[in-house]
C-alpha positions as CSV (number, residue, x, y, z in Angstrom):
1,X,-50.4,-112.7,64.3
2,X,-53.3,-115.3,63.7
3,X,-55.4,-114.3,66.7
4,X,-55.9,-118.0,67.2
5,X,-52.1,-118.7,67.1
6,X,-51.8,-116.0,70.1
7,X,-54.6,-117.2,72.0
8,X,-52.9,-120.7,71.9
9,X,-49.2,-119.2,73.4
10,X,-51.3,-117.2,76.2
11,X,-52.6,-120.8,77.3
12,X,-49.2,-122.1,77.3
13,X,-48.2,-119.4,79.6
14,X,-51.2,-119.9,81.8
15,X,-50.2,-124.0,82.0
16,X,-46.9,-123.1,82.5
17,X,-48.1,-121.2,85.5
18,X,-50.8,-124.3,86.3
19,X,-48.9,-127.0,85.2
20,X,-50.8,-129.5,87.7
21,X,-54.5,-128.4,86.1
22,X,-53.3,-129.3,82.0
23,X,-53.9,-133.2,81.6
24,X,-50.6,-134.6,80.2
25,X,-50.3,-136.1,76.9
26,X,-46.7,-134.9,75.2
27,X,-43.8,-136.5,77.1
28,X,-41.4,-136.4,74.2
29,X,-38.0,-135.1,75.5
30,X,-38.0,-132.1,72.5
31,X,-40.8,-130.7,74.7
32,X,-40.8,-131.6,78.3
33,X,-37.0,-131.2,79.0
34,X,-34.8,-134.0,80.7
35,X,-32.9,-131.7,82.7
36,X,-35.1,-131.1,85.0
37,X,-36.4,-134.4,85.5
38,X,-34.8,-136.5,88.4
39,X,-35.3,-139.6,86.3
40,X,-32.6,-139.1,83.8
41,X,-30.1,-137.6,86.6
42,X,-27.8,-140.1,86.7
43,X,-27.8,-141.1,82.3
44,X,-25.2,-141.2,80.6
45,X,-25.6,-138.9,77.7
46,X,-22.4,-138.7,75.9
47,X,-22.8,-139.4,72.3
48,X,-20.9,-141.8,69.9
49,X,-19.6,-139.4,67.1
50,X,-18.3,-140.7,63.5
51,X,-17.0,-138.6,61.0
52,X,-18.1,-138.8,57.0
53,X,-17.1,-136.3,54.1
54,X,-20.9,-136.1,53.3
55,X,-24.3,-136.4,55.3
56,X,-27.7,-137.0,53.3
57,X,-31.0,-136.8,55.3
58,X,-33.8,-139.0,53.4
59,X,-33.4,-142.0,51.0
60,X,-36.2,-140.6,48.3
61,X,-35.3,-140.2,45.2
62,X,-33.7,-136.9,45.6
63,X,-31.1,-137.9,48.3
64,X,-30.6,-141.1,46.5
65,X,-29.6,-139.2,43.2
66,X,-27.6,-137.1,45.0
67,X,-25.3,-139.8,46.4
68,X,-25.0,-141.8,43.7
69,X,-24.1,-138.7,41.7
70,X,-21.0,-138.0,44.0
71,X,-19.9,-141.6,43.6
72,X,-19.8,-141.3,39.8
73,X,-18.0,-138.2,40.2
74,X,-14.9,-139.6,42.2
75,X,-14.9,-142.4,39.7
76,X,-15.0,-140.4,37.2
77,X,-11.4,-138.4,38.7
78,X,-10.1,-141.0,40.8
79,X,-11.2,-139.2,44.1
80,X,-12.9,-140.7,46.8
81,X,-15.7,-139.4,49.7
82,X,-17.6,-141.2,52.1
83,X,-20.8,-140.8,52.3
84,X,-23.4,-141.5,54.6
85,X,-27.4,-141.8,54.3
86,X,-29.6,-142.0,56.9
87,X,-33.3,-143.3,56.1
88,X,-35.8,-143.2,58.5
89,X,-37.9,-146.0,57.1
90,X,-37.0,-149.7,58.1
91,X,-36.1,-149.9,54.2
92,X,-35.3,-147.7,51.2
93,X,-38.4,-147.7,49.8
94,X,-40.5,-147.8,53.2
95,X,-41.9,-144.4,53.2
96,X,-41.8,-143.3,49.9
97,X,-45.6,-142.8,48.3
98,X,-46.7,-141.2,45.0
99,X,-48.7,-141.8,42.1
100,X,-46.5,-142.0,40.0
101,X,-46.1,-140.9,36.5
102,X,-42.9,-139.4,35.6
103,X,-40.2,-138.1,33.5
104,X,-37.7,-140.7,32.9
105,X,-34.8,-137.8,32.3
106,X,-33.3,-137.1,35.3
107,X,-32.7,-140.7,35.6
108,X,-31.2,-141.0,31.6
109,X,-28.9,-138.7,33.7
110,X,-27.6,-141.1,36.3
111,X,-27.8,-144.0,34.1
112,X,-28.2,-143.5,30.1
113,X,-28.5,-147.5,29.9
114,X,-31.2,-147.7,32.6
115,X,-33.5,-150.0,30.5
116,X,-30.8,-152.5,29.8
117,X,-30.3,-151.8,33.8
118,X,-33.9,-153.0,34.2
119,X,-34.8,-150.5,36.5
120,X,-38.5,-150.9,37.2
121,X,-39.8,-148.2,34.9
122,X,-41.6,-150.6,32.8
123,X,-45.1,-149.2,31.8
124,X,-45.1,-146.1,29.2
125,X,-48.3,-143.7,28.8
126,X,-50.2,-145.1,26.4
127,X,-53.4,-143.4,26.6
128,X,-54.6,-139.9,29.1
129,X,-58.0,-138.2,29.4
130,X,-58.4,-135.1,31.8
131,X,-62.0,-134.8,33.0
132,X,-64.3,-132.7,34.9
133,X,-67.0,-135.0,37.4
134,X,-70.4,-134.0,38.5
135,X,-72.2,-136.2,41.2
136,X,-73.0,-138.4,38.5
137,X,-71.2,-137.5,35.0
138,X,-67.8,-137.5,33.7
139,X,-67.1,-134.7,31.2
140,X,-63.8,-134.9,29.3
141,X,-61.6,-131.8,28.5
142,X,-59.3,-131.3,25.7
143,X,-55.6,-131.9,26.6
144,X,-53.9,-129.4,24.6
145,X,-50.3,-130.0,23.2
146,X,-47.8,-127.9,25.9
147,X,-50.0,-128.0,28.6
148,X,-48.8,-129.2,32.4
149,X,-51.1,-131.9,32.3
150,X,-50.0,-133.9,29.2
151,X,-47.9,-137.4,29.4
152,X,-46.7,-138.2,26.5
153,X,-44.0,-140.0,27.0
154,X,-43.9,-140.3,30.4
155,X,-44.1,-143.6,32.4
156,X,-46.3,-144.9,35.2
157,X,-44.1,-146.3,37.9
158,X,-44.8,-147.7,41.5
159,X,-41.9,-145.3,43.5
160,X,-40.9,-147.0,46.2
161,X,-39.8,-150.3,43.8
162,X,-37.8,-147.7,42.4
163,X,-36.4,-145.9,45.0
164,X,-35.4,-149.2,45.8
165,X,-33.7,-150.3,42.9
166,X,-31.3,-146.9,43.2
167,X,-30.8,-147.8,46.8
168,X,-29.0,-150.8,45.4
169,X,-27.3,-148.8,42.8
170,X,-25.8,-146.4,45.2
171,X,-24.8,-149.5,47.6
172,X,-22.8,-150.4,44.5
173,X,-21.0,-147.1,44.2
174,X,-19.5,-147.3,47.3
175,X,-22.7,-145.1,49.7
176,X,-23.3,-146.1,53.1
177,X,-27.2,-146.4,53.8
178,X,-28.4,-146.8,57.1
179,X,-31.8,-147.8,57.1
180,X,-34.1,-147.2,60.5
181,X,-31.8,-144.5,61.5
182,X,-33.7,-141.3,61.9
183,X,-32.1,-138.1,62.0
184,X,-33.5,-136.1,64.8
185,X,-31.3,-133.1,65.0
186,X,-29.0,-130.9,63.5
187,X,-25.0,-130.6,64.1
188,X,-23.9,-127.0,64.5
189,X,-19.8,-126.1,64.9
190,X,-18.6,-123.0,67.5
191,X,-19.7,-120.7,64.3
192,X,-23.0,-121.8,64.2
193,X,-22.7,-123.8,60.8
194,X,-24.0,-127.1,60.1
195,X,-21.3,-130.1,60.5
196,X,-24.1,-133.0,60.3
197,X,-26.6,-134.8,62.2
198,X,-27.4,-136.5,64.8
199,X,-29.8,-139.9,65.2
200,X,-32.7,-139.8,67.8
201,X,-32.1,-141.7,71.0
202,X,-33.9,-144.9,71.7
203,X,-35.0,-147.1,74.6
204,X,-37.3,-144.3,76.3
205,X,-40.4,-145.5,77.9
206,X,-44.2,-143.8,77.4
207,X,-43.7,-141.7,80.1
208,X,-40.4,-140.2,78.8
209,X,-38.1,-142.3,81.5
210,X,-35.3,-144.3,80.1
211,X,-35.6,-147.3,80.1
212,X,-32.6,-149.9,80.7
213,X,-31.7,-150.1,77.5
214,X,-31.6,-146.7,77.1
215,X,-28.8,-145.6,73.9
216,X,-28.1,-142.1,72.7
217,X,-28.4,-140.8,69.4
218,X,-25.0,-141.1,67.2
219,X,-23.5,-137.8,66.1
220,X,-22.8,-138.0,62.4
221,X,-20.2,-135.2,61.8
222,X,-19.8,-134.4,57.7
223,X,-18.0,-131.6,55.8
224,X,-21.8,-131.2,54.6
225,X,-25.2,-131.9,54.6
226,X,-27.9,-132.6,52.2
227,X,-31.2,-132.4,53.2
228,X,-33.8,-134.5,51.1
229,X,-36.3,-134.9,53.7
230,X,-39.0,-135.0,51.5
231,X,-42.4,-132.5,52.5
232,X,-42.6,-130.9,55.3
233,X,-39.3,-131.9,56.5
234,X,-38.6,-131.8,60.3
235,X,-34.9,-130.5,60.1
236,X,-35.9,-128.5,57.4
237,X,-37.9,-126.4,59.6
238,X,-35.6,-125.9,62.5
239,X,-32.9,-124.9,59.5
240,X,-35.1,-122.6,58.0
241,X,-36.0,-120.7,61.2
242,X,-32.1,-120.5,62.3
243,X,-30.7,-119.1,58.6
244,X,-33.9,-117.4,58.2
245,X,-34.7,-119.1,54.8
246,X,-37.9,-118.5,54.1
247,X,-37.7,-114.4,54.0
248,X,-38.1,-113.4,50.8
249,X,-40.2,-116.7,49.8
250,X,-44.6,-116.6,50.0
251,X,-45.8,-119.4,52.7
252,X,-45.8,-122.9,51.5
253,X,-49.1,-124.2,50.4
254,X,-49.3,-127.7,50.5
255,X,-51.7,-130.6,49.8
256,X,-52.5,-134.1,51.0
257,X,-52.3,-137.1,48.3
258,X,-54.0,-140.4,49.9
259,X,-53.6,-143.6,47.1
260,X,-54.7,-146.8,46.7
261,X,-53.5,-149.6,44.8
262,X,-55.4,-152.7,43.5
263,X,-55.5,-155.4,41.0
264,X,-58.1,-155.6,38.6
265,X,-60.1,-157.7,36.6
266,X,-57.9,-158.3,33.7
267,X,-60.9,-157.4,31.2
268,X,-61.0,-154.2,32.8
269,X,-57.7,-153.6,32.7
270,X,-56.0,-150.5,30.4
271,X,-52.0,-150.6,30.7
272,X,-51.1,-147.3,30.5
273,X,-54.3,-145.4,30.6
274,X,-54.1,-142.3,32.9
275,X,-56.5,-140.2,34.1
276,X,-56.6,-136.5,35.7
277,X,-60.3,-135.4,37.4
278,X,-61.1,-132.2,38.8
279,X,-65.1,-131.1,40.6
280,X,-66.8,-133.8,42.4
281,X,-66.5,-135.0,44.9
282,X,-65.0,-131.7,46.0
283,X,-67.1,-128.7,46.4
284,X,-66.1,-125.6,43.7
285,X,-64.1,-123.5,45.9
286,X,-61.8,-126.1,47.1
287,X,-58.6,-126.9,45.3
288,X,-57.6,-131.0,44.7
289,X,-58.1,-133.4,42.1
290,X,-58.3,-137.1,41.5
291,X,-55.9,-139.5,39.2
292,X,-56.3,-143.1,37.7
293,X,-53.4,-145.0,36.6
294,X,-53.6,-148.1,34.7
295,X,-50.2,-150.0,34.7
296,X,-48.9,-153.7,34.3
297,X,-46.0,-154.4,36.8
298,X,-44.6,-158.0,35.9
299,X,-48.2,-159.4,34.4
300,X,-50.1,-158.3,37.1
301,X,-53.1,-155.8,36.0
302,X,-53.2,-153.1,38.7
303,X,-54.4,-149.6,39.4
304,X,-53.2,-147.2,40.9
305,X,-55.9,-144.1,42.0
306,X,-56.6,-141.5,44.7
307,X,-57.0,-137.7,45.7
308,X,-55.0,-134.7,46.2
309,X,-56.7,-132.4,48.4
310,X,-55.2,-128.8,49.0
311,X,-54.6,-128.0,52.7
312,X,-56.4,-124.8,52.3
313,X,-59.9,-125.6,52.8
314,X,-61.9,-123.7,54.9
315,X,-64.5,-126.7,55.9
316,X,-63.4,-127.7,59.5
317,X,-65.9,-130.9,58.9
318,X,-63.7,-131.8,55.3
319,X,-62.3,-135.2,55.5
320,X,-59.5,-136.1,52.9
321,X,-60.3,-139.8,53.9
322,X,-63.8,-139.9,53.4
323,X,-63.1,-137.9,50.1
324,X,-61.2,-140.7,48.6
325,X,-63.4,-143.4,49.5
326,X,-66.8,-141.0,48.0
327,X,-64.7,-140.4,44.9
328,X,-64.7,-144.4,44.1
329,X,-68.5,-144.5,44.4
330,X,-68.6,-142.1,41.1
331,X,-70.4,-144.8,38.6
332,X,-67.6,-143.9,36.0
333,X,-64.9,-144.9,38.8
334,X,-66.2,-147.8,40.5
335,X,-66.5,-149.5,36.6
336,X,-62.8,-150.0,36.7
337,X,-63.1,-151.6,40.5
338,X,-65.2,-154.0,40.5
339,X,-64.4,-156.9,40.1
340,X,-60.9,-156.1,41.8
341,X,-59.2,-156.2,44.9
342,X,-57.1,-153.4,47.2
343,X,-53.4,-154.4,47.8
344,X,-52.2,-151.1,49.3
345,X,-53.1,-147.6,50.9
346,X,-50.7,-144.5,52.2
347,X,-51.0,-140.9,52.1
348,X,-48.6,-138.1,51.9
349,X,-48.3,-134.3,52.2
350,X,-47.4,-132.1,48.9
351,X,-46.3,-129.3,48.4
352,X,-48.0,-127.3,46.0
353,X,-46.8,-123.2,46.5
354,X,-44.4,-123.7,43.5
355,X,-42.1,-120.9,42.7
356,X,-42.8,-117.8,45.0
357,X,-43.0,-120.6,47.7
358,X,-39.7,-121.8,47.2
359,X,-37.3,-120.6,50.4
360,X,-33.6,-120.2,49.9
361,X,-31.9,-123.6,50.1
362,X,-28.1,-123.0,50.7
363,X,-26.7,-122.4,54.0
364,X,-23.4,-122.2,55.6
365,X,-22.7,-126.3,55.7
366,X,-25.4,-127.7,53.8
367,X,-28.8,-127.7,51.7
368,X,-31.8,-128.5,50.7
369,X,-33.1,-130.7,47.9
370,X,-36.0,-131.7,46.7
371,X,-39.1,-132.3,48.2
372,X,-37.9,-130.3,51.5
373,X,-36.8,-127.2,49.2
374,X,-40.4,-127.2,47.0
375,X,-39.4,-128.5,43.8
376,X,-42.7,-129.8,43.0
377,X,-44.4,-128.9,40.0
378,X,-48.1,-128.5,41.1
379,X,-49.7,-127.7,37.9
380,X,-48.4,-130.8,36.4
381,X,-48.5,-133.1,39.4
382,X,-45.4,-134.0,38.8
383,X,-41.9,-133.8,41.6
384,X,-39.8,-137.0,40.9
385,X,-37.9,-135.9,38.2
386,X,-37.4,-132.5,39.6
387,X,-36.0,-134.0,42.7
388,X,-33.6,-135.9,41.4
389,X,-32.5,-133.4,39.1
390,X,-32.1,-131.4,42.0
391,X,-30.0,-134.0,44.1
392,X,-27.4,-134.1,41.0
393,X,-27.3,-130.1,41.0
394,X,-26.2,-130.5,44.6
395,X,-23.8,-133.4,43.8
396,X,-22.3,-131.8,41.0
397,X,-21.5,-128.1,42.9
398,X,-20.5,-129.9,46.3
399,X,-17.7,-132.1,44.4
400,X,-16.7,-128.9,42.6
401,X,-15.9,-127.2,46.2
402,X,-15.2,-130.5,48.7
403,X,-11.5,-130.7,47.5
404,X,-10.9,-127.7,48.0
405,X,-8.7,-126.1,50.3
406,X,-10.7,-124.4,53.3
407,X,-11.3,-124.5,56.7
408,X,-15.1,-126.7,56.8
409,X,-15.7,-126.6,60.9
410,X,-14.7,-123.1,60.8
411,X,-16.3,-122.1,57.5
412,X,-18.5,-124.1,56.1
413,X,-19.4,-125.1,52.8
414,X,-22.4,-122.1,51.2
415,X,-22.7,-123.8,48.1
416,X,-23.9,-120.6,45.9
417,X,-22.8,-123.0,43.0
418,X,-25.6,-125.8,43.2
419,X,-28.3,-122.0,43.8
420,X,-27.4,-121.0,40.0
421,X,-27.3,-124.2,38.9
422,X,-30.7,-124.8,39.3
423,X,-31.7,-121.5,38.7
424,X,-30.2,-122.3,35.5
425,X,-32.2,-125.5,35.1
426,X,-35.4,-126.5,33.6
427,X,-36.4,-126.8,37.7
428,X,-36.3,-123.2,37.8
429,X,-37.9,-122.5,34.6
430,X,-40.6,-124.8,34.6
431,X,-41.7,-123.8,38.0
432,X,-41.5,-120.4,36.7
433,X,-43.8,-120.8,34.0
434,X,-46.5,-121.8,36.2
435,X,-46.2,-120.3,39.4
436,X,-49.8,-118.5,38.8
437,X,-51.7,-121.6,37.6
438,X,-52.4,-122.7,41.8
439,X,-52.5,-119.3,43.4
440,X,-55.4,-118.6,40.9
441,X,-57.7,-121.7,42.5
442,X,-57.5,-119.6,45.6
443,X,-59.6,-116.1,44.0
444,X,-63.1,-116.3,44.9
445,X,-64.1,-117.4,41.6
446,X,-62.6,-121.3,43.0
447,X,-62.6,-123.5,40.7
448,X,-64.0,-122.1,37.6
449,X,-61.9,-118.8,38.2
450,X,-58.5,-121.0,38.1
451,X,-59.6,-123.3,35.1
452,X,-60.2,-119.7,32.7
453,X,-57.1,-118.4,34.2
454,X,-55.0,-121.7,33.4
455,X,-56.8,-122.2,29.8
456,X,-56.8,-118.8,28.8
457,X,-53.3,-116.6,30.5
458,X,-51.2,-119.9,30.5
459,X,-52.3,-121.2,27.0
460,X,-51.2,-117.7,25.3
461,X,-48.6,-116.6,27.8
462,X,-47.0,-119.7,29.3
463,X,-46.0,-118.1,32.4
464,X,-44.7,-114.9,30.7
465,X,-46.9,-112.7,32.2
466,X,-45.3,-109.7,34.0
467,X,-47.3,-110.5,37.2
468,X,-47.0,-113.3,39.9
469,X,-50.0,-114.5,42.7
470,X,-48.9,-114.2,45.8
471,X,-49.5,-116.9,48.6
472,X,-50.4,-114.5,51.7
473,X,-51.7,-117.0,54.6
474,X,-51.1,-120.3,55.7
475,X,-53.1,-123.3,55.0
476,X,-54.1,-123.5,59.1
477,X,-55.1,-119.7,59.1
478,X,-57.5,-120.8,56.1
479,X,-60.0,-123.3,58.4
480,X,-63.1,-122.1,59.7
481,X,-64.5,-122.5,63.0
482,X,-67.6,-124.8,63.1
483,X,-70.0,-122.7,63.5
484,X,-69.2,-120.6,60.2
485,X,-68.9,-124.7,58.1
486,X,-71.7,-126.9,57.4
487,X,-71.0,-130.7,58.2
488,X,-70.4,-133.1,55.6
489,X,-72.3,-136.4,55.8
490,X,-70.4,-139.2,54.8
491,X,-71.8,-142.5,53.4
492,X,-70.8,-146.1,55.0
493,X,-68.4,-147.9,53.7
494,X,-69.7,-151.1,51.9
495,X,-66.4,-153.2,52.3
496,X,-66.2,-153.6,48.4
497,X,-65.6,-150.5,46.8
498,X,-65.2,-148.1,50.0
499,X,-63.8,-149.3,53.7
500,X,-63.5,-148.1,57.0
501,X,-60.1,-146.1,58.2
502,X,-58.9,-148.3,60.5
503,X,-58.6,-151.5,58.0
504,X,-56.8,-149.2,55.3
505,X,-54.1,-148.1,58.2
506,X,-53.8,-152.2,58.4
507,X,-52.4,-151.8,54.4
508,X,-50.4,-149.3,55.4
509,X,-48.0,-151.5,57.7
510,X,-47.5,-149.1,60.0
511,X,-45.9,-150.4,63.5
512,X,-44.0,-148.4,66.4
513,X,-43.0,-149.7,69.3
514,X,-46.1,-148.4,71.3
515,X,-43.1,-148.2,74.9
516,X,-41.9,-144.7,73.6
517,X,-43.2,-141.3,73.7
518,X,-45.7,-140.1,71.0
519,X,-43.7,-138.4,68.3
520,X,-46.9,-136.3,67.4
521,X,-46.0,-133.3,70.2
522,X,-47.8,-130.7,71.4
523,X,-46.3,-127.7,72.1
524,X,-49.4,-127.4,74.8
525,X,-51.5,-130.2,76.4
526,X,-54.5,-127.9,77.0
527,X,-54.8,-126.4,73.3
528,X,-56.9,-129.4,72.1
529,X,-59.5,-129.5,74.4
530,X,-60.0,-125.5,75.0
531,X,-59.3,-124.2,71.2
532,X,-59.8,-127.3,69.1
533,X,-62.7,-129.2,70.1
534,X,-65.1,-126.4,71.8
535,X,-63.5,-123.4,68.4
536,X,-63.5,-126.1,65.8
537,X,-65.1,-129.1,66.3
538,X,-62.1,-131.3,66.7
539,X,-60.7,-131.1,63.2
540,X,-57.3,-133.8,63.7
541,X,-59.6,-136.3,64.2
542,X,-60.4,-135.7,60.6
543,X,-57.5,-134.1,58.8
544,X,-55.6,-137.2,60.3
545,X,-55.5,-140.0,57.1
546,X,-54.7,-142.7,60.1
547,X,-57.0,-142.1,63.0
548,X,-53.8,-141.1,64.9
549,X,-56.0,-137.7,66.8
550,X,-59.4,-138.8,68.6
551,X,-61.3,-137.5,71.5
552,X,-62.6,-139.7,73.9
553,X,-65.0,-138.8,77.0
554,X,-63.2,-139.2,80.6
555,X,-65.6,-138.1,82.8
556,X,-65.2,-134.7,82.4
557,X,-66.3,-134.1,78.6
558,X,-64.0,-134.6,76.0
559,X,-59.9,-135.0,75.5
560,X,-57.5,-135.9,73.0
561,X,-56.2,-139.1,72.6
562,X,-52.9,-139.6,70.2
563,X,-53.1,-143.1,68.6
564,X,-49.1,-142.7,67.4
565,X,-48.8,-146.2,66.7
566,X,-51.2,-145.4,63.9
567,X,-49.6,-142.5,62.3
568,X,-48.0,-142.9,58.8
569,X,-45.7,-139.7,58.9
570,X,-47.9,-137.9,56.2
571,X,-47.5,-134.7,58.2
572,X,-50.6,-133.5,57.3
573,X,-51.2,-132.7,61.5
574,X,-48.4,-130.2,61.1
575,X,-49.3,-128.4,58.5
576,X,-53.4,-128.4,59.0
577,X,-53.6,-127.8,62.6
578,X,-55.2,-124.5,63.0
579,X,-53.0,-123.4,66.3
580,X,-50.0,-124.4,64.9
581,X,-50.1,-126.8,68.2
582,X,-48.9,-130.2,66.8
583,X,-44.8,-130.7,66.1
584,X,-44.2,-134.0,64.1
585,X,-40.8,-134.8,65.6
586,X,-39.3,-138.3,64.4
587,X,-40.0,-141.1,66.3
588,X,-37.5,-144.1,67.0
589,X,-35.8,-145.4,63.6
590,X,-37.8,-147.7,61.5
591,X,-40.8,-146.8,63.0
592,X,-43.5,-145.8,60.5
593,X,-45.3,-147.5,57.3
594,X,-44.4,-150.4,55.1
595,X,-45.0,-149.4,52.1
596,X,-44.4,-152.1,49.0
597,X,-44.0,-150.2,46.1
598,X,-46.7,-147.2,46.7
């Protein structure tokens, strides 16, 4: 065990013990437990419990696909299924944030006639360049026919417009979406299978009392349930740790993307240039790139550009934040910004482990598509397409075994179908080809290491090689304490080009209702401000990309104050957090970002 890890679970023993001495920060009922509370003594906590045929967790573009997909079956052979999705996001479209470019085929799926639809998938690749910066240069690279990288034929899309517009599609079918609803636990029957989900309660004050208007969660009971939680999902870990599914997969790896979107000056403007950058500003033996989309959405010239930075720097002074804002000042970036103005910012965790990351994703009752499962294809950048595919895999094997005869709250459902099916797929062998391509940015060679590995074993072999990387720690084992790191000196923001955290949160749209408890837990009040701060300098307050973690002085020195209101469900504290200290729990429906087409 991570000695840090175990040094972190002796403290919670120790303020179990001392209680009295730990300052208090988590109230959230998944940690401090209402039982024991005299406050909640006399609540009624009886559930309201509906019934559907079919649950989906998420309304991305994989649990969207999925539904849709099941509707078009039982058209297709007069059957009928209800199903039910549950978004956490005030909207369908709320939460989603990518780049994007993607593959359009997953979607010919769905719909063949999707252009005469006029789904917003409007602005083809045109033109791509994949470069290597210096402090001050910009060297291009060849893009060779085959290679991950290459776009032809590919479109640059804003996601969450068309998340949206399949939203609205599904609606059509017949699918029930229940926007601001989050799903905050899982449904087991007397066998311990899944049988659906449940939605979190609301009307709970700061200080974890109820409040008058106090309501508990709804039980939504299904014959199954798709997960589609996107990265990092919050179910997805409790599933995995009760079926046990990630046993014979590596750890995940994972990677935060932070965006922004502006309009430019038209004379500027490239529609359907994109651009791929690897180096600066990141130092050689960190993992991340940058990307530059040029698209034209309804006559407006806009573009979209940010930084993926892999979770498994070792710098405890890195700040993805600060990254993204140095990378505009690079004189052959800020040429396409001037001039321009910012419309939008978000960030998002990745994943990026690829193949031997991917855990088992059927289980007795349900599964897992998607983003939650690790169908993202990091050498490419690319997930959309994979995810949907993915969601009409599941649809596809789940209407082949719903009609059947069977016992579902004794059973369950283990859909072993939709497992070959995308083991069958191009999913299964595109992540296949390059599961070695990330795995070799982590040798000590870094960066230049992974680029001869990628241009010379992937280029001749295309993933045929006998051998495969493994992924043997954790992104939060990876971070250095702060005396081993050298801090990183940021430049000010000038208000043009670069900006200050707090007014890119403002883009975000962010809003909770600041009366609940903080949905950022800790599994320990004391680990923050006797491992975190003193061991590693305080390293949320900069892996955060909303300013949700700062330490303020009270008196004593230095604790941790959590700014929920602020956070933007990235997940980024989850993953990064060294003692494994931080669970991102949901917080009350519709709480979150407000993304417009990001």
């Amino acid at each position: 065990m991570n000695p840090i890890i175990a040094l972190s679970k002796s403290l919670s023993r120790f303020c179990a013990t001392y209680s009295s001495k730990c300052a208090t920060i988590t109230t959230h009922y998944s940690v401090v437990k209402r039982d024991s509370d005299s406050r909640w003594k006399d609540i009624d906590m009886n559930r309201v419990s509906d019934e559907s045929d079919v649950v989906i967790v998420g309304g991305g573009p994989a649990g969207l696909s999925a539904a849709i997909k099941l509707k078009q079956l039982c058209q297709q052979n007069g059957k009928d299924l209800r199903v039910c999705l549950v978004e956490k996001g005030p909207y369908i479209g709320a939460h989603t944030l990518s780049g994007a470019v993607i593959k359009t085929s997953a979607l010919e799926e769905l719909f063949p006639n999707w252009k005469e639809m006029k789904a917003p998938v409007f602005q083809k690749v045109t033109e791509e360049s994949f470069v290597f910066y210096t402090e001050n240069r910009r060297i291009p690279l060849p893009i060779f026919p085959g290679i991950p990288l290459r776009n032809k034929g590919n479109y640059i899309v804003r996601l969450g417009h068309l998340v949206r517009w399949l939203g609205e599609r599904a609606e059509e079918l017949g699918v029930e979406i229940y926007p601001g609803y989050a799903a905050a636990e899982v449904l087991y029957n007397k066998s311990g299978n899944v049988c659906g989900i449940a939605t979190n309660d609301v009307g709970i004050a700061k200080d974890g009392s109820p409040k008058p208007n106090f309501e508990r969660g709804m039980e939504l009971q299904s014959k199954f349930t798709i997960f589609a939680e996107g990265c990092r999902g919050h179910l997805t870990k409790m599933i995995s740790k009760k079926f046990d599914l990630r046993k014979n997969a590596d750890v995940m790896t994972f990677g935060i993307g932070l965006k922004e979107l502006w309009t430019l000056d038209p004379s500027k403007h490239k529609s359907g240039y994109v651009e791929h950058g690897i180096g600066w500003p990141l130092k050689y033996d960190h993992y991340g790139g940058t990307f530059l989309y040029h698209l034209d959405d309804n006559g407006q010239p806009l573009c979209s550009l940010g930084i993926v930075v892999a979770l498994d720097y070792k710098n405890t002074y890195l700040n993805p934040y600060q990254e993204l804002q140095r990378f505009k000042t690079h004189p052959a970036v800020c040429r396409h910004l001037e001039g321009g103005k910012r419309l939008g910012y978000g960030a998002r965790a990745l994943n990026e482990g690829g193949f031997q990351s991917i855990p088992k994703f059927i289980f007795p009752g349900g599964c897992l598509i998607g983003c939650t499962a690790g169908f993202l294809n990091p050498a490419a950048l690319k997930g959309v397409h994979l995810s949907m595919k993915s969601g009409i895999l599941a649809a596809e094997a789940l209407f082949q075994e719903i009609f059947k005869e069977k016992s579902f709250q004794e059973n369950g459902i283990v859909l072993e179908e939709y497992e070959k099916k995308v083991k069958n797929s191009h999913i299964w062998r595109d992540l296949k080809s390059v599961r070695n391509i990330r795995p070799a940015f982590r040798s000590k060679l870094g960066l230049y290491g992974g680029l001869l590995y990628s241009g010379m074993v992937y280029m001749f072999g295309r993933g045929l090689e006998p051998w495969t990387f493994s992924y043997k720690s954790a992104d939060c084992q990876m971070l250095k304490p702060s005396k081993e790191c050298r801090k990183i000196i940021y430049p000010n923001p000038d208000d043009v080009i670069t900006f200050d955290l707090l007014s890119s949160v403002a883009l975000t749209g962010t809003n909770h209702n600041h009366d609940q408890p903080a949905h950022l837990t800790l599994l320990n009040d004391d680990v923050p401000q006797r491992i975190n701060l003193p061991i590693y300098d305080g390293p949320e307050s900069r892996f955060c990309p909303a300013g949700v973690y700062e330490y303020v002085e009270n008196g004593n020195g230095k604790r941790l104050q959590i700014n929920a209101q602020n956070c933007i469900h990235c997940k980024t504290c989850d993953i990064k957090d060294p003692t494994q200290n931080i669970n991102w729990v949901t917080p009350e429906g519709g709480g979150g970002p407000a993304y417009d087409g990001m």
